[in-house]
N, C-alpha and C positions, 0 to 999 in steps of 0.2 A: 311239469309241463315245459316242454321247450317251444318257444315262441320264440317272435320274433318283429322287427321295424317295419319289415316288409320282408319282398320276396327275393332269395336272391342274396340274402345277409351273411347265410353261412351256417344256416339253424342244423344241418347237415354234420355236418363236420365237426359243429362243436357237439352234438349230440353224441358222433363217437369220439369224442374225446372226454365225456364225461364218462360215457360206458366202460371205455377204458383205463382213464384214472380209476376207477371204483371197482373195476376188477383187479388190478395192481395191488388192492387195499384186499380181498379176497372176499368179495361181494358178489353174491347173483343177480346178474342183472339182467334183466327184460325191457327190449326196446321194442313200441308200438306205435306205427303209422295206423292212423285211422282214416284216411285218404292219400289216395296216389293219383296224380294225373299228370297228363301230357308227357310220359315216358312212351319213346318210339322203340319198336323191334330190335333189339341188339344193345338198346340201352340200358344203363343201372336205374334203377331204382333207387329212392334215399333208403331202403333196408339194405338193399343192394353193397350201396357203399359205406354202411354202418358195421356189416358183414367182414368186408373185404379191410377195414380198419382195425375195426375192434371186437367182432368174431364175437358181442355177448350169447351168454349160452340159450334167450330164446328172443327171436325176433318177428313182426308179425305186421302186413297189411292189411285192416279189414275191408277196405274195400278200391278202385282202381278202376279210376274213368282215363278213354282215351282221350281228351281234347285238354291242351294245356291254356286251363281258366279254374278258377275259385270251385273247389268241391263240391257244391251246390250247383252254378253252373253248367258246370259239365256233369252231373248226375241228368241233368236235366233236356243238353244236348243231344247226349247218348241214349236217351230213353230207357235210362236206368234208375232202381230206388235211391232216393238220398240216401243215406247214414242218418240213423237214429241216435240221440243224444243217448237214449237208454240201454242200447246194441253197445257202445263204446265204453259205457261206465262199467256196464257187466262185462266186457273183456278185459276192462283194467282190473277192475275188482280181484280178479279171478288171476291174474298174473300176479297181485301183491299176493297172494295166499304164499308161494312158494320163491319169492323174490326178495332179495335184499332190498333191489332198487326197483322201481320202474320210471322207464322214461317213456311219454308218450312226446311225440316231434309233432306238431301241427303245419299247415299251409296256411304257406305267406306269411302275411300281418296277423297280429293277435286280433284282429275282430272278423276278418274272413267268413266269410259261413262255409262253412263245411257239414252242415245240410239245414235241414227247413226251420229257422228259427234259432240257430244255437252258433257256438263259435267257441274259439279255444278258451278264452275267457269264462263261455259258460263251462265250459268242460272241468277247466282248472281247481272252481267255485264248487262245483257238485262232486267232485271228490276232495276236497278238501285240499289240495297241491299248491304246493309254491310251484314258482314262474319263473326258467331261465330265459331272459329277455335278451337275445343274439341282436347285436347291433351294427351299422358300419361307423368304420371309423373315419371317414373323411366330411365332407361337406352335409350339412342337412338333416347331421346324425342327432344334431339337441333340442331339435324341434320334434324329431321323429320316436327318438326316445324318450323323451317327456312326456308325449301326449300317450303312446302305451302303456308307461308304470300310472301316470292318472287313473288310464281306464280299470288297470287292475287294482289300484289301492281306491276305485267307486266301488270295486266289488268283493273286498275285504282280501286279495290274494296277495300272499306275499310275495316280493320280486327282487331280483340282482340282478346285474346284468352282465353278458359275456364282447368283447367285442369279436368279431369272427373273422376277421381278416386282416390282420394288423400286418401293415407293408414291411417290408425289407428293407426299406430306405425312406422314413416317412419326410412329408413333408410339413411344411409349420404348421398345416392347417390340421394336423394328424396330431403334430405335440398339443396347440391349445384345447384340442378335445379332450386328450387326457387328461386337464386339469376341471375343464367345463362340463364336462357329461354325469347327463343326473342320475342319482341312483347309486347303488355301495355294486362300485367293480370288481366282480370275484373273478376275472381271467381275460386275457386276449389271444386267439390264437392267432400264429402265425398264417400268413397266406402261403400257397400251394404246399399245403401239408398234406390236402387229400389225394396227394398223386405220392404221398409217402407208402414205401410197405409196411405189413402192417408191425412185421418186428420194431420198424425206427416209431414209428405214430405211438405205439403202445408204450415206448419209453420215452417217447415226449411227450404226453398228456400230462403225467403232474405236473410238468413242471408250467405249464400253461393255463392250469386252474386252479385256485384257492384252497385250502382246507375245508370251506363246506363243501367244495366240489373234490373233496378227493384226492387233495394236490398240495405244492406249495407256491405257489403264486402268492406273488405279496405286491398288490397295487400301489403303495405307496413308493415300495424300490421301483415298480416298474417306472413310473409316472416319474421321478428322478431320473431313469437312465435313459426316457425320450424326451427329457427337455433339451 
């Protein structure tokens, strides 16, 4: 389960860049949005650009409201069914049969509803899945990251964390985060990587995430080389 602080973090991008490390490693990988919304005419989609990155071999929306608000929300604006917690498990379910990996990406923040009563947390829990927790790295990010591994270690999910947009030039408030941010850091990507083709993105993914992610990222070198 790829999660995330909020909205806006980079849940995107690091998602293809895990699909992409782990196809490097020569993994089938299955990535799965279970809601889309507030994508206008001519826009990408997050499979969209999970696609045009890292090309795993099956990708899938199940369901796609137009108003850009909380999955729930906007089922509700639109005068469309929610997403059923049970509808989502059984498309996961059904991807691990023939997958090495599956990544399901969720909206927004990890407790979002993304339909009537449930949220990526419940999703995570009911299949059994660890939690990549995409974060930012600047201001706000250790309050905002604490209180989501909580939520997920109230409901026995395992969690690391990725951050998803690691600047070009940080500033000090970027290096003390990398000593103060809670949780075991398995990766940071760089910022505008998703405007990378997807030949350069595919050969810098490991080097952006860890060995459980796939990669060789080592947070302790990195966290030296941004002091």
């Amino acid at each position: 389960m790829v999660t995330g602080t909020d909205t806006g973090v980079g849940k995107t991008v690091v998602t293809a860049a895990i699909a992409a490390a782990a196809i490097a490693a020569g993994m089938r990988v299955a990535v799965i949005k279970p809601a889309q919304t507030g994508v206008a005419t001519g826009e990408e989609s997050d499979v969209d650009v999970v696609v045009r990155l890292a090309n795993p071999g099956t990708v899938g929306t199940l369901a796609t409201y137009p108003d850009p608000l909380a999955p729930l929300a906007a089922a509700r604006t639109s005068d469309r069914a929610p997403l059923r917690l049970r509808d989502v498990l059984g498309a996961v379910r059904v991807a691990v049969r023939t997958h090495d990996l599956v990544l399901v990406e969720g909206a927004g923040g990890l407790l979002v509803p993304l339909g009537d009563g449930w949220d990526a947390a419940d999703l995570a829990r009911n299949l059994e899945a660890s939690a990549v927790v995409v974060a930012r790295p600047g201001l706000g990010t250790l309050n905002h990251t604490a209180l989501t591994l909580e939520a997920l270690e109230r409901r026995s999910v395992p969690a690391r964390v990725v951050i998803g947009s690691w600047p070009t030039t940080p500033e000090l408030v970027h290096q003390t985060n990398l000593f103060d941010l809670p949780g075991e850091l398995v990766g940071a990507v760089p910022e505008g990587v998703g405007g990378w083709s997807r030949d350069a993105f595919r050969m810098g993914a490991p080097r952006w995430l860890s060995p459980l992610l796939y990669g060789t990222f080592d947070a302790a070198g990195f966290r030296e080389a941004g002091r």
